[in-house]
N, C-alpha and C positions, 0 to 999 in steps of 0.2 A: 432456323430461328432458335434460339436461346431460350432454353426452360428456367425461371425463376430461381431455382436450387441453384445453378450453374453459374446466374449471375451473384447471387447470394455469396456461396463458396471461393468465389474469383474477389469478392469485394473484402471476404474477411484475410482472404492474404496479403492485400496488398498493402492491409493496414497493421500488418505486425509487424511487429519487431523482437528482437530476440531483448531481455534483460540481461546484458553483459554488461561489462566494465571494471573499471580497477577500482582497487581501495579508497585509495585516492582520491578517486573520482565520486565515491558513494561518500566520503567523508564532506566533502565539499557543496555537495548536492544537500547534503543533512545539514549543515552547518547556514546556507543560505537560506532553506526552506524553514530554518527555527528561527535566523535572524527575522525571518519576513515576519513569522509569526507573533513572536513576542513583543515584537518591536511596534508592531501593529496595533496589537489588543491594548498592548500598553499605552500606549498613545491615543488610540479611541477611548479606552476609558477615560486618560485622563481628562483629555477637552470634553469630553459630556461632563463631567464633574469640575471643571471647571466653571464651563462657559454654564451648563443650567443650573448647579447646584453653588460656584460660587466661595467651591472649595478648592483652596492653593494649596492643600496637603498632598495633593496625588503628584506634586514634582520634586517630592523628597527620597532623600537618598532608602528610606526601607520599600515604599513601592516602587521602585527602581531593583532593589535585590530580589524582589519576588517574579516580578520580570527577569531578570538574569537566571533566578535559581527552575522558572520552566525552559528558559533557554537550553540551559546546560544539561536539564530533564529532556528534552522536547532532540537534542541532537544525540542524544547517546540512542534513547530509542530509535530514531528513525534511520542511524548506520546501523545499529546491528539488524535492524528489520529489513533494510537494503541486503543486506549482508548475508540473511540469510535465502530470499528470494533467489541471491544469485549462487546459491550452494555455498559458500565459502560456511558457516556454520549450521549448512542444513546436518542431520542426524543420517550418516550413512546408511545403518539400516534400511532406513525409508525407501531408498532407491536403487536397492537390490530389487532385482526381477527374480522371484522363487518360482520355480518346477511346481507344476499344479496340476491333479490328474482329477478328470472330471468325467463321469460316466454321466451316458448322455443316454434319456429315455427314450425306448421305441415308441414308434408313430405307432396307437393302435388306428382299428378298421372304424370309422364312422358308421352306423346303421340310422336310418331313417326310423320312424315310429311307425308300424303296419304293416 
């Protein structure tokens, strides 16, 4: 029989996955995930302001740029932040492995009280 840790450790492998992929591929990813976004928000907002408040201002061409202008905020962030998850602009330092000497304390003698 299976000890709970065993099944635990076996469950979190089988759910990973490595964070690879190409440029390309992270630009693309960014680029869908900000159209969804923007395109979203903007559009929720507008039909609540339309339909409850009654305002036909929210289908003009300036909150329309303000939508575009997180767009274009909203993909630059989230390739370079793919980008750098997948090392492509992590900070090499970081992940050097330095030589590290560590003295390690002797076990003393435990004594009972009496």
């Amino acid at each position: 029989m299976e000890s709970d840790t065993t099944k635990t450790q076996q469950s979190e492998l089988a759910y990973s996955r490595p964070f690879a992929g190409t440029p390309k591929h992270y630009f693309w990813v960014s680029v869908a995930a900000s159209l969804y976004l923007s395109m979203g928000i903007y559009l929720f907002y507008a039909l609540v302001r339309y339909y409850f408040a009654g305002d036909g201002d929210v289908f003009t061409w300036q909150v329309f740029r303000y939508a575009l202008l997180c767009f274009l905020l909203y993909t630059a962030f989230s390739y370079r932040t793919m980008m750098k998850y997948d090392g492509a602009y992590a900070d090499p330092d970081k992940w050097v492995e330095k030589e590290v000497t560590v003295k390690l304390l002797e076990p003393k003698e435990h004594r009972r009280f009496g």
